[in-house]
C-alpha positions as CSV (number, residue, x, y, z in Angstrom):
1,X,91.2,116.0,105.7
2,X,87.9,114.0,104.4
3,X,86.9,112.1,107.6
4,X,89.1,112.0,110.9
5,X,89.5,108.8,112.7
6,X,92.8,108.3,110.9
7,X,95.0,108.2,114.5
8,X,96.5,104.7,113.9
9,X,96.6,104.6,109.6
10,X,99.7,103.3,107.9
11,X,102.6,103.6,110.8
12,X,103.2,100.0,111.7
13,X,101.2,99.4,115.4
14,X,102.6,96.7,118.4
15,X,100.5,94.0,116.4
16,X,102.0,94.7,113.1
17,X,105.5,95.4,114.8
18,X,105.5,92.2,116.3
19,X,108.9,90.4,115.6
20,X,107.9,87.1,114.3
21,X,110.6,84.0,113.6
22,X,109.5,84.0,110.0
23,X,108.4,86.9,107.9
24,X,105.0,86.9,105.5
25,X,106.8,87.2,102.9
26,X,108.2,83.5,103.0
27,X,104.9,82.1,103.7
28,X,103.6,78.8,102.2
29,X,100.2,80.2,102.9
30,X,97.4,81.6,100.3
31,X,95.1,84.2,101.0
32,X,91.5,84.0,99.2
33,X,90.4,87.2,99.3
34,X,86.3,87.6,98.8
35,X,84.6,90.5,97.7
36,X,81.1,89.5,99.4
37,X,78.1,88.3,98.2
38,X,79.2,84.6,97.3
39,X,77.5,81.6,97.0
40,X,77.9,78.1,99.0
41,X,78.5,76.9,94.8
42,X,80.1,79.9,93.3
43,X,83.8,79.6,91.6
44,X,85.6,82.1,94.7
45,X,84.0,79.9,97.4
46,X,85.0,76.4,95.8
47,X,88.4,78.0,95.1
48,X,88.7,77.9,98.6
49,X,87.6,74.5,99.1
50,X,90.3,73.1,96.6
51,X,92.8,74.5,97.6
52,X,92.6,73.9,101.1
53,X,90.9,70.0,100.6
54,X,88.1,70.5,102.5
55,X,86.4,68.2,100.5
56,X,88.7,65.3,101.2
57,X,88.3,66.0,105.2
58,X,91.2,68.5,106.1
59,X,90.1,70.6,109.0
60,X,88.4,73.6,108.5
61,X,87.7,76.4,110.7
62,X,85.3,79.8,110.3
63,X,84.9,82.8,112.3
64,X,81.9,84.5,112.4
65,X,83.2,87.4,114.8
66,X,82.4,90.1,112.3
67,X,79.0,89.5,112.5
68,X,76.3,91.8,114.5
69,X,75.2,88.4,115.3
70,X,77.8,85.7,115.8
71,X,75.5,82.8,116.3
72,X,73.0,83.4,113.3
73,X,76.0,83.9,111.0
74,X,77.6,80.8,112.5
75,X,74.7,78.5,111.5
76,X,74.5,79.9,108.2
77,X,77.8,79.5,107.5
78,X,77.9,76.0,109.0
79,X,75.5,75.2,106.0
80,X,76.4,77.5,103.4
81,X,80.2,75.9,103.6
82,X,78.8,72.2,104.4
83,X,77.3,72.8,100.8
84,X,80.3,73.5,99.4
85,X,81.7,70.6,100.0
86,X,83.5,71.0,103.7
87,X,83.4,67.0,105.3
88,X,85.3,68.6,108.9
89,X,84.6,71.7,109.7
90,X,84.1,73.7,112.9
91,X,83.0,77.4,113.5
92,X,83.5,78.0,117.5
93,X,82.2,81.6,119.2
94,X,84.6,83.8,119.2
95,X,82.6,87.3,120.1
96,X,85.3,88.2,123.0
97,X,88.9,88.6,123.1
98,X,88.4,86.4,126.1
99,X,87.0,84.0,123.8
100,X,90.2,84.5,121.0
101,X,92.5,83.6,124.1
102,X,90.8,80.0,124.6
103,X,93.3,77.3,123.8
104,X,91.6,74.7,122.2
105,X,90.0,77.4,119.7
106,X,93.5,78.6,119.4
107,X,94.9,74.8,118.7
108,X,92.6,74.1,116.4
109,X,92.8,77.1,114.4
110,X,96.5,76.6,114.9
111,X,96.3,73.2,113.4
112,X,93.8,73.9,110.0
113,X,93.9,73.6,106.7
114,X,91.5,76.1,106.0
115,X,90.6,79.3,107.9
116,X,87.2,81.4,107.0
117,X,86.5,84.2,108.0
118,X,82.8,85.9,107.5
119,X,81.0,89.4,107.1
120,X,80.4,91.9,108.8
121,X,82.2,94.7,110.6
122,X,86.1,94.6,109.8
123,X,86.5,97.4,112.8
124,X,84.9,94.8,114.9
125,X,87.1,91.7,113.8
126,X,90.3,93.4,114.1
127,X,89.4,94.5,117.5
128,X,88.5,91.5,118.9
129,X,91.2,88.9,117.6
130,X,94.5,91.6,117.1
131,X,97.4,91.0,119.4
132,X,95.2,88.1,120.7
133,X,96.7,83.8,120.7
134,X,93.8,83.7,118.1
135,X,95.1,85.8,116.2
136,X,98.6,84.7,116.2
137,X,97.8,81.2,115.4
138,X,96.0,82.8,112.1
139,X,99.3,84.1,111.2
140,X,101.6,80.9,112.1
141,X,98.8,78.6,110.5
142,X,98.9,81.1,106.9
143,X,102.5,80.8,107.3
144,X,102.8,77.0,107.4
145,X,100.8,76.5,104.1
146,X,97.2,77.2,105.7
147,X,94.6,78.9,103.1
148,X,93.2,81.5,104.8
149,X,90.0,83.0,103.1
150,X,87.8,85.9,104.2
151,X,84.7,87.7,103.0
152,X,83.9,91.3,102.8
153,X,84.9,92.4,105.9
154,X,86.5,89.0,106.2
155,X,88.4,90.3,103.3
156,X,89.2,93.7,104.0
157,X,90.6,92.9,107.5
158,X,93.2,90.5,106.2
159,X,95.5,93.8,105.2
160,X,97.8,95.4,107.1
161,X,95.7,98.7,106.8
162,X,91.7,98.4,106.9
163,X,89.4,100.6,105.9
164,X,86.0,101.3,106.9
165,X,83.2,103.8,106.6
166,X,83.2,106.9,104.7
167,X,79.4,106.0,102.8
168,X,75.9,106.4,104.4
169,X,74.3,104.1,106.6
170,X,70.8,102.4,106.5
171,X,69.3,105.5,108.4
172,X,70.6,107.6,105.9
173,X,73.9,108.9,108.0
174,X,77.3,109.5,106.6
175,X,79.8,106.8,108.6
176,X,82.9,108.4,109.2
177,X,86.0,107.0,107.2
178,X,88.2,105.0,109.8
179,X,91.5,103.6,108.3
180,X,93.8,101.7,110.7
181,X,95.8,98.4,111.5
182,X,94.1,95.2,110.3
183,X,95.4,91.9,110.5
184,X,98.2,92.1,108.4
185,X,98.9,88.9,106.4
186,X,98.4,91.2,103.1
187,X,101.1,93.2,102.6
188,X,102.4,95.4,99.6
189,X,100.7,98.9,101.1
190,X,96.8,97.7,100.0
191,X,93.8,98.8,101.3
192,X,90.9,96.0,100.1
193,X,87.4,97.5,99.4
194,X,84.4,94.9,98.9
195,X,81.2,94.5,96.9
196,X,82.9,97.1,94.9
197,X,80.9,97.4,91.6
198,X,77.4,96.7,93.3
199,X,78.1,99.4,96.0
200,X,79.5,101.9,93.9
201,X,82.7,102.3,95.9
202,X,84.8,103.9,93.7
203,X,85.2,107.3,95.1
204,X,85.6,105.7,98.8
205,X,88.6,104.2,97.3
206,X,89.7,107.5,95.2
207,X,89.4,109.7,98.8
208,X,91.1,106.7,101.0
209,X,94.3,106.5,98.4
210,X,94.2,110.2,98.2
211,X,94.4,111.0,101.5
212,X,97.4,108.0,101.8
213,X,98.6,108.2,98.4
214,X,101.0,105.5,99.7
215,X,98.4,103.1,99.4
216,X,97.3,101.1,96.6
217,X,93.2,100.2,97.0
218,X,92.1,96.8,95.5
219,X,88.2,97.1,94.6
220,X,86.5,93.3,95.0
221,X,83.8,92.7,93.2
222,X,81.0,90.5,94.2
223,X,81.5,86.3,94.0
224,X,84.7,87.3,93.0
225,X,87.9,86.3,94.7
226,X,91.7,87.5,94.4
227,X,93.7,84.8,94.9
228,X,97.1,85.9,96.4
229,X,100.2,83.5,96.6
230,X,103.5,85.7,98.4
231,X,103.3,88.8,95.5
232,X,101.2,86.9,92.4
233,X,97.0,87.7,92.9
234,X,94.5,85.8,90.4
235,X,91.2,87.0,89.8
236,X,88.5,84.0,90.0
237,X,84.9,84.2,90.2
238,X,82.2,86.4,87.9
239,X,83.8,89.6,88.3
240,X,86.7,91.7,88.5
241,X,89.1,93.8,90.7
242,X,89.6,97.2,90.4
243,X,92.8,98.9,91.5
244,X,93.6,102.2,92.7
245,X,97.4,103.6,92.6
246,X,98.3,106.7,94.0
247,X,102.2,106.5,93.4
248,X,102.1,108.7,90.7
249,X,99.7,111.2,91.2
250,X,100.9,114.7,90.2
251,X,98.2,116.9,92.4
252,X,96.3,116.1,94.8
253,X,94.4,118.5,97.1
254,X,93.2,115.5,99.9
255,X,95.0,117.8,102.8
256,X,92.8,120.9,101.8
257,X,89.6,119.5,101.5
258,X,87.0,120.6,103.4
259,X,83.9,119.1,101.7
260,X,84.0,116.4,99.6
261,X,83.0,117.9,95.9
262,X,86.2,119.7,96.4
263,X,88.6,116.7,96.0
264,X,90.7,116.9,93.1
265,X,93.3,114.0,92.1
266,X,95.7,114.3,88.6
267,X,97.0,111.4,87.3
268,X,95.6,108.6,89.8
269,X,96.4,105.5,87.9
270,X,93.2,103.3,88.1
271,X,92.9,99.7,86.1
272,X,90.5,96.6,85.9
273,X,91.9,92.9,86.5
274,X,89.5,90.2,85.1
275,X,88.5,87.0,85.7
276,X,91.5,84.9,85.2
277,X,94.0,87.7,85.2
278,X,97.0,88.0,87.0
279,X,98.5,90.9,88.9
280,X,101.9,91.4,90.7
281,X,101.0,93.5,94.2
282,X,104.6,94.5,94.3
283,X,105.3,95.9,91.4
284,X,101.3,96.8,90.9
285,X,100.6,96.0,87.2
286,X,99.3,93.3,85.2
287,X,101.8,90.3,85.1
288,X,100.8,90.0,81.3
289,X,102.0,93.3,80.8
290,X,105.2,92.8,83.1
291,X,105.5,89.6,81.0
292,X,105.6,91.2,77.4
293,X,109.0,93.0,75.4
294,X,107.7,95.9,77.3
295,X,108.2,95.0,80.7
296,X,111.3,96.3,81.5
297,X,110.3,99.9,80.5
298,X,106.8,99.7,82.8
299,X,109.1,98.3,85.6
300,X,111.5,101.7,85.5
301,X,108.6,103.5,85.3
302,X,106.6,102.3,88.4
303,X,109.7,102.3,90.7
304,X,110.7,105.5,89.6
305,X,107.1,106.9,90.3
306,X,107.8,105.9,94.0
């Protein structure tokens, strides 16, 4: 296997579980998913801010608790998103699950329009607010129309499945891959990978989906934001989304690896969505395509690939 913290990966954990009186899938919510590196003026933050009318005064709440620093990020945020346009907006502490059980945080995360959530560690995110009041109110806010928006690891802890790691540190040490339960209001078997093109994360994504081939990986660039209402995403911001679908692969040696030079995928179905673009998570192709005389025959051919 490349990497070994995989314990907890794609089998559905107590959180996840969690019998809930409405499911995701009838949500009135949108997710604004941010690949990192935005700006307060950018096109993927001020999607944000239209859709949930934070500049007309509806409440807004961020969450810094990804951060290494909660308080610094706070303040930055506070002006970064008060730039944007955000008239009532409140970014409480939350560095403790002690912290994501406080009722009034809870209420008025409960009660927004808008919920941000910031950089940093995704690991450290869904550890602190999963299975937490916090973090159920982020669920029944999304569900009752709430337009819940998250950056990098903001982002990437939004999906059911998070992943982490696997690339080499500031001191020049390879992280170990960790893929495990996020906080789940993303559905459709995705993994989300940010700052995608800058990074170079490709080939994090090719060993993740290889080693779940279940999985489909959706690469964010950054100042770019996939917009997702129920199964529809739109691409908005300066540049694109790459996705990764292993549904179809015809070898793939991820369960005999060893070292990492050794991986060896056939027929991993890769494709770029761009700005403006729109893809259907569920049946994971373009909805232009699924749109044109053709889309019957690509629709028998991805459900019979699974």
């Amino acid at each position: 296997m490349l990497g070994s913290a995989q314990e907890s990966l794609i089998s559905e954990t107590p959180s996840n579980a969690r019998t809930s009186r409405r499911r995701l899938r009838d949500t009135k919510g949108t997710l604004v998913l941010i690949g990192g590196g935005t700006s307060a003026n950018g096109p993927a933050i001020g999607g944000f801010m239209q859709m949930s009318g934070a500049k007309e005064g509806a409440p807004i709440v961020g969450l810094t608790t990804a951060a290494s620093q909660v308080s610094v990020a706070r303040e930055m945020w506070l002006s970064d998103l008060a730039q944007a346009g955000a008239t009532n907006l409140t970014i409480p502490i939350v560095e403790t699950r002690d912290q994501a059980c406080d009722p009034k945080i809870v209420d008025s995360v409960r009660n927004a329009k808008g919920i941000f959530l910031g950089g940093g560690d995704q690991v450290k995110l869904v550890s602190c607010l999963s299975g937490t009041p916090l973090e159920e109110a982020i669920r029944d806010a999304y569900l009752d129309g709430a337009i819940v928006c998250g950056t990098s690891a903001g982002a990437a802890a939004l999906t059911k499945t998070t992943l982490a790691g696997n690339e080499v540190d500031e001191e020049g040490k390879l992280v170990e891959q960790y893929i495990g339960p996020g906080l789940g209001l993303l559905g459709y078997h995705t993994l989300v990978d940010t700052h995608f093109t800058q990074r170079r994360r490709l080939y994090r994504l090719f060993v993740a989906i290889a080693e779940f081939p279940a999985l489909m990986g959706l690469g964010i660039d950054e100042d770019t934001a996939l917009v997702v209402k129920r199964e529809i995403a739109t691409v908005v911001g300066k540049g694109g989304v790459t996705f990764v679908d292993g549904s179809s692969v015809r070898f793939n040696n991820a369960s005999d690896v060893t070292r990492g030079p050794e991986l060896t995928i056939s027929a991993l179905r890769v494709g770029i969505v761009g700005t403006g673009q729109q893809f259907n998570l569920k049946k994971r192709e373009v909805l232009a395509l699924l749109s044109s005389p053709a889309a019957r025959e690509v629709e028998s051919r991805v459900t019979s690939a699974r």
